[in-house]
N, C-alpha and C positions, 0 to 999 in steps of 0.2 A: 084560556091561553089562546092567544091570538093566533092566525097563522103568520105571521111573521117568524114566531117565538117556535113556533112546531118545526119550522124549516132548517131553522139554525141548530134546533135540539136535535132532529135527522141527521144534520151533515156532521156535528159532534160526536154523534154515537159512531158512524158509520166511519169517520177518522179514527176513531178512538179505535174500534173493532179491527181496521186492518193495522193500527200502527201496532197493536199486540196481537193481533190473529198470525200477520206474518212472519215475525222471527218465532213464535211458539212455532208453529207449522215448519219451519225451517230446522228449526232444531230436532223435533222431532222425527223430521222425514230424515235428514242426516243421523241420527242416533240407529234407526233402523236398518239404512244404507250400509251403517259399519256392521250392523251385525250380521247382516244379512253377506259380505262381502267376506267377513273374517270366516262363514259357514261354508264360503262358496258357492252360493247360490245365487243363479242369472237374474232371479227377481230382481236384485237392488239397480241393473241398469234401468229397465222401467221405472223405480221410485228415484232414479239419479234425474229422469228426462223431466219428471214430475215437479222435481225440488227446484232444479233449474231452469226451464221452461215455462211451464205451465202456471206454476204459482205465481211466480213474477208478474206476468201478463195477466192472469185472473184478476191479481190483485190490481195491477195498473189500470185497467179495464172498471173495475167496481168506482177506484178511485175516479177517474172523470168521470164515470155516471153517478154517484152519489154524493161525490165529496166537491168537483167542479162543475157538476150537472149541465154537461154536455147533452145538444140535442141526439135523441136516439138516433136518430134518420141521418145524423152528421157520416162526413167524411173521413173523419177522424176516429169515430167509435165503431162504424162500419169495417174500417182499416182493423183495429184491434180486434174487433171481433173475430175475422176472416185468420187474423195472427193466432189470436186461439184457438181457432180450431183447427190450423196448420198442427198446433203443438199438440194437441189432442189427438189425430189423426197419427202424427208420430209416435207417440206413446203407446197409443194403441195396437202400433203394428207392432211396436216391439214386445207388448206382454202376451200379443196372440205367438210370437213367436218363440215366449220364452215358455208358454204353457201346451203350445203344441208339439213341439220340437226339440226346444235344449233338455229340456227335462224328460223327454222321453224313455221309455226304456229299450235296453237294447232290444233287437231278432224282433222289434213291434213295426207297424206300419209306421208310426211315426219318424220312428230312425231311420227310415228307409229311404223318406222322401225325398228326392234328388234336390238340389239348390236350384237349376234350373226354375224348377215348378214354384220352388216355393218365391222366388222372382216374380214369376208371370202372376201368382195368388196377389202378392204386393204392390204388382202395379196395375188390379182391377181394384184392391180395396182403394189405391189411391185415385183413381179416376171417378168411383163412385163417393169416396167422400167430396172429392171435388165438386160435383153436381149437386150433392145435399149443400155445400158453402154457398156456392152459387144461388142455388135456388130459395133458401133461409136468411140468410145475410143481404145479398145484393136485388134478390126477387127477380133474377132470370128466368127469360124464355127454354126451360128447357125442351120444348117440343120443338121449336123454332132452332135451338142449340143441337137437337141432335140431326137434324134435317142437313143443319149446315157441315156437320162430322162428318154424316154420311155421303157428302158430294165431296167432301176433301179426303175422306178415307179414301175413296175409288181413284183419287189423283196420287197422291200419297202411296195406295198399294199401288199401281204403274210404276213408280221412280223407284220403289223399293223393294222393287221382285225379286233381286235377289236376297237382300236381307231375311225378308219376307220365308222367301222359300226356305232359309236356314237355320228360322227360329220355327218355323214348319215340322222339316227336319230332327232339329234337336224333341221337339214335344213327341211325335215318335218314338225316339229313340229312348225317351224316357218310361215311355211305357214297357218296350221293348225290355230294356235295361240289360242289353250286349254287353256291357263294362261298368266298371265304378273307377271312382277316385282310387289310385295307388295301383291298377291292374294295368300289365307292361302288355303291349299293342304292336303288330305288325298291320300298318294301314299303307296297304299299296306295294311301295318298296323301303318304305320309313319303318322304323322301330322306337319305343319310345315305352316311357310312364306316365300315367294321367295324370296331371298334377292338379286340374280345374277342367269343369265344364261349367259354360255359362251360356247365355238365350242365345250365341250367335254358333260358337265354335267351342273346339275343345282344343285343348294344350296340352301337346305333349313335351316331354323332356328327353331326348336320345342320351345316350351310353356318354356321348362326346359331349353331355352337361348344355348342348341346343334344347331351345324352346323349339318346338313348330306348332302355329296357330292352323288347325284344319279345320273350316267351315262343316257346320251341320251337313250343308247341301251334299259339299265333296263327301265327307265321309260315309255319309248315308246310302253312296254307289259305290263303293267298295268293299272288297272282300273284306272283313275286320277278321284278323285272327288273337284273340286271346290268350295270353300265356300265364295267365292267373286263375281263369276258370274254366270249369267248374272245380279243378282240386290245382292247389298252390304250385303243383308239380309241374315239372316241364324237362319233357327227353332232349336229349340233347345226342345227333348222330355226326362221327368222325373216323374217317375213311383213313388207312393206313396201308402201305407196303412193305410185304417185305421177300424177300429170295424166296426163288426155287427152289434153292436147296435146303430153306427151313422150314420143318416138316407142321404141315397147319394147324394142328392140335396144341402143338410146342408155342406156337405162334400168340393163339388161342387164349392160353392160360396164362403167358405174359402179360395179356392187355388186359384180361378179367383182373389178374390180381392187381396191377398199376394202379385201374379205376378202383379198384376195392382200398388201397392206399392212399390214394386222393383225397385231401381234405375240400369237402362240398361236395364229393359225390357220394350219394344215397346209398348204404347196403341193400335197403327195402324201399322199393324193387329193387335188386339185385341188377348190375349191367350186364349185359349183352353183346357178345360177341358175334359176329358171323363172315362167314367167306363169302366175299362178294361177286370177285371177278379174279380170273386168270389175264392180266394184261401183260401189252408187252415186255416190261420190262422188272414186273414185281408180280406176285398176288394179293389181290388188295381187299382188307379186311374193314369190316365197317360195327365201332363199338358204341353201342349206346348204354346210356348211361342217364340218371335221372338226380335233379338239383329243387331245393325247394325256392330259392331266389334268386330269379331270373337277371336281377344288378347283376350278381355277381359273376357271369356266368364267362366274361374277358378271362377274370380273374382266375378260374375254375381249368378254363381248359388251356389258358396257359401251364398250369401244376401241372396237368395230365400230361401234354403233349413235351414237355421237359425233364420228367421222369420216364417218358418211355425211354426217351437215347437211353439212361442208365439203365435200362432194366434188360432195353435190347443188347448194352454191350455184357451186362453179365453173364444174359443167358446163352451167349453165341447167335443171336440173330443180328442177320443182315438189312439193311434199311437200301436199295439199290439208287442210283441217283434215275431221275427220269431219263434217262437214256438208252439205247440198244449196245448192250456190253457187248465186247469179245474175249470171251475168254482163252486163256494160254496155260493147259496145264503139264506145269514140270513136274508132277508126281512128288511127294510128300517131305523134299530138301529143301525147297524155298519157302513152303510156309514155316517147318520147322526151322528155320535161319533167323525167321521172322518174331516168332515166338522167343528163342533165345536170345534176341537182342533186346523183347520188352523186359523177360526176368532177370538178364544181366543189368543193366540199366533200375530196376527196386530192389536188385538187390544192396547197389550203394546208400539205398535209405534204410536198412535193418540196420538194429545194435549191435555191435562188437560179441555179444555174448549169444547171439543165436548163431546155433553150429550147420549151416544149411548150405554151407560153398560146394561141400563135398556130393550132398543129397541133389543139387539140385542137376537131373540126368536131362541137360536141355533137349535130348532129341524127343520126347514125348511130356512135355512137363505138365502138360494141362491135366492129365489122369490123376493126379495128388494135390499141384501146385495150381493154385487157378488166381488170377489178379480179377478184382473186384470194383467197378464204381458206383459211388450210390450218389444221389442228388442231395442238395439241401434238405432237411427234412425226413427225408426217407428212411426208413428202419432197416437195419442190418440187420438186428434180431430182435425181438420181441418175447416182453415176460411170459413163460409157463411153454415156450418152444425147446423142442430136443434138439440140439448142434451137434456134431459129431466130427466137429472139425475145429481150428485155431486160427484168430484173424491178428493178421498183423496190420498196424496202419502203416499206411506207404509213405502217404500226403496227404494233409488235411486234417480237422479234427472232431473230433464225437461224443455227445452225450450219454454218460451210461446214469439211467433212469431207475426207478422203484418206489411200489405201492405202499405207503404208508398205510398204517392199522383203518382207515378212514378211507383206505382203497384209492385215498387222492395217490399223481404221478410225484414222487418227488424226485431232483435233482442228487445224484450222489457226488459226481465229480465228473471231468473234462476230461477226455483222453487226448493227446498227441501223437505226433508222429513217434513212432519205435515202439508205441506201447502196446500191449496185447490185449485180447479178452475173447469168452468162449470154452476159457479151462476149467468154470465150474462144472458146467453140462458134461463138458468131455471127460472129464475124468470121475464124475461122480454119479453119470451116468442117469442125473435127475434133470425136469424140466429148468428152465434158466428161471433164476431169481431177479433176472435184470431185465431192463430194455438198453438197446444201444440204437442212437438217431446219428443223424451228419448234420453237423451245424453246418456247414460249407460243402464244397464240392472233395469228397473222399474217395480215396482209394485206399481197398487193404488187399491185403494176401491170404490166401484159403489155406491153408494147412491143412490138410485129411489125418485121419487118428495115425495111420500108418507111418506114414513123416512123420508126424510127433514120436511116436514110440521108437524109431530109428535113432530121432535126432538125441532123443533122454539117452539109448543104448552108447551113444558115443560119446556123447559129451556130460556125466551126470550132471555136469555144475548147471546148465540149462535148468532142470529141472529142481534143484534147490532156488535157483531165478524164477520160474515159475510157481513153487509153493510159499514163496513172500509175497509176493504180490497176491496169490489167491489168498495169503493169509490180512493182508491189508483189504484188502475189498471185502471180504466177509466182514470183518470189525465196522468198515464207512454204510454196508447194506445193513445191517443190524444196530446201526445206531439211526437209521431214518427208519426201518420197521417197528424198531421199540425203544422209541426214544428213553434216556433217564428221568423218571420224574422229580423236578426238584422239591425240596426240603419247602416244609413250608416256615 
């Protein structure tokens, strides 16, 4: 066989081999791609760079060298060559990072490693494979090539000292590791969530949904406080006043139990009260209280500081304005004037059938009779509590709740205005089987057992009005405690 004859049988084979080498290889590497993808597993982006990159180019590559037998030394093959091992070098970084990193296990060093680093890893792998292209491919001077780096790096670091300083900065702080992604940040007088750190700066997200980009440099002279670590927890302190003449302990047990009411604030730790200061014009009390999600925390103590007005107007505590009061005391006719004109005024919103015109003795009413407001949300009474008293709604209205067999809360039914509730406990003398909330802003009326047993003594029909209704509500709480089971 001549070599004419051998040349032509080469480039036959070597056509022949890639015009089936590559769609097998292609089919293949996609067949694995889906299954590897359907398993969820980051391999298949590496066999995606593979299938699409590399082979193409490998293959295009063989073909001018075997098949149109392009000179090696050419421009052209040179070119391709340098292309593959762009596509090689990308490949590569992606499977180092899908076998060092994604797939890592949690609490290991690998999951740990900040994104910063593994940046700066990727852009030495990429400058060193650069120098192996260079110096394989094109036969550069690399002694001569770093010589000349190193007179431009020194020009290069000059112009970019500050950059410089704050990819400095960040590499520090990596080792450091003051914060992570997702921990909420007080830097300076900014607050914020991490949402990214990258080689230069770090991004926060403030309350008001701002970005703020804070350079490594800045932030690495500043105070950082943490409100994520080392425990998810974060106190939170809010300063309150209130009169003189409401005694501090009274005070006290108002705001414990408010924040103990508070959805978002934490039973465990338990909040904290204390007396801070005798000021001019209040005694001002300062409650802390602890939350595990720092977002929320607008949201947190708006609840608290909106429930105290109702809890201070129930309990008789004063809230004084910031000013130096003077007071004028007329001895015990004007505020009793004052009081008889709030229970004249609910008593237009009672039913026809409560006999109370008579009972109610305005010159002292609060001793029996006491008007009530609670906020949205807030519990009037709560299941397995002893009541010893009769709530009438004034305005507004209220959820009366209960535990199904499965301990979940269910809903029984809505109360309105003129309706009552309270008369199982009081009259049976057992823990309450209900809970009762305010969907809205509420006011009821207190009833003490005394007034009730007055009001039955003169009116019996009250009291037939009362034992329907407690005989309806037992029937509505005993069909959400045990439900009927249906027929099958």
């Amino acid at each position: 066989m001549n070599s004419s004859t051998l040349w032509q049988s080469s480039t036959w084979i070597w056509a022949i081999a890639l015009a089936i080498g590559f769609p097998f290889t292609t089919i293949l590497l996609g067949e694995t791609i889906h299954w590897l993808s359907r398993h969820g597993k980051p391999l298949a982006t590496t066999l995606r760079l593979v299938r699409n990159l590399i082979v193409p180019v490998l293959v295009f590559l063989l073909f001018m060298q075997h098949v149109l037998h392009l000179e090696a030394d050419g421009r052209t093959i040179k070119t391709m060559q340098t292309l593959l091992w762009v596509c090689i070098l990308h490949a590569s970084l992606s499977l180092l990072n899908v076998v060092l990193f994604e797939e890592a296990e949690t609490d290991t060093w690998r999951s740990k490693v900040p994104k910063l680093l593994i940046d700066l890893l990727r852009l030495v792998l990429i400058l060193v494979g650069t120098a192996i292209v260079l110096a394989t491919v094109w036969n550069a001077d690399l002694a001569g090539l770093a010589t000349a780096l190193g007179v431009s790096s020194i020009v290069i670091g000059l112009a970019l000292q500050d950059t410089l300083g704050s990819v400095t900065s960040g590499i520090a702080l990596l080792f450091e590791r003051p914060f992570s992604v997702g921990d909420w940040l007080q830097v300076g007088d900014f607050v914020g969530q991490v949402i990214d750190i990258n080689w230069r700066a770090v991004r926060l997200q403030t309350l008001e949904r701002e970005m703020l980009v804070i350079p490594h440099k800045v932030i690495s002279a500043e105070i950082i406080r943490n409100f994520s670590q080392p425990l998810l927890l974060h106190a939170e302190r809010i300063k309150l006043g209130f009169s003189y003449n409401n005694p501090p302990n009274l005070a006290k047990q108002v705001l414990k139990s408010t924040a103990l009411g508070t959805q978002g604030i934490l039973s465990e730790p338990e909040p904290q009260v204390f007396t801070l200061a005798y000021d001019d014009s209040a005694v001002t009390y300062e409650v802390k209280f602890f939350i595990h999600n720092y977002g929320e925390l607008e949201e947190i103590r708006d609840r608290f500081m909106t429930r105290v007005w109702y809890a201070a107007q129930r309990n008789g505590l004063s809230i004084p304005f910031p000013i130096r009061t003077l007071y004028h005391f007329h001895g015990p006719t004007a505020q009793a004037k004052q009081t008889a004109k709030r229970f004249a005024n609910s008593l237009q919103s009672l039913p026809s059938f409560v006999p109370l015109e008579e009972e109610t003795d305005l010159q002292n009413p609060s001793e029996n009779i006491e008007l009530q407001h609670f906020g949205a949300g807030e519990k009037v009474m709560r299941q397995g509590d002893l009541s010893h008293a009769l709530y009438i709604i004034i305005s507004g209205r209220a959820r009366l709740t209960t535990r199904d067999r499965q301990g979940v809360e269910q809903e029984v039914l809505v109360l309105q205005a003129g309706e009552f509730f309270g008369m199982i406990t009081l009259f049976s003398g057992e823990p309450s089987a209900v809970s009762i909330a305010a969907i809205n802003d509420l006011e009821v009326m207190r009833l003490s057992a005394t007034v009730v047993d007055r009001m039955i003594e003169r009116q019996p029909q009250f009291a037939r009005e009362i034992g329907q209704v407690l005989e309806n509500r037992r029937r509505a709480i005993q069909a959400v405690q045990q439900p009927e089971e249906k027929p099958a």
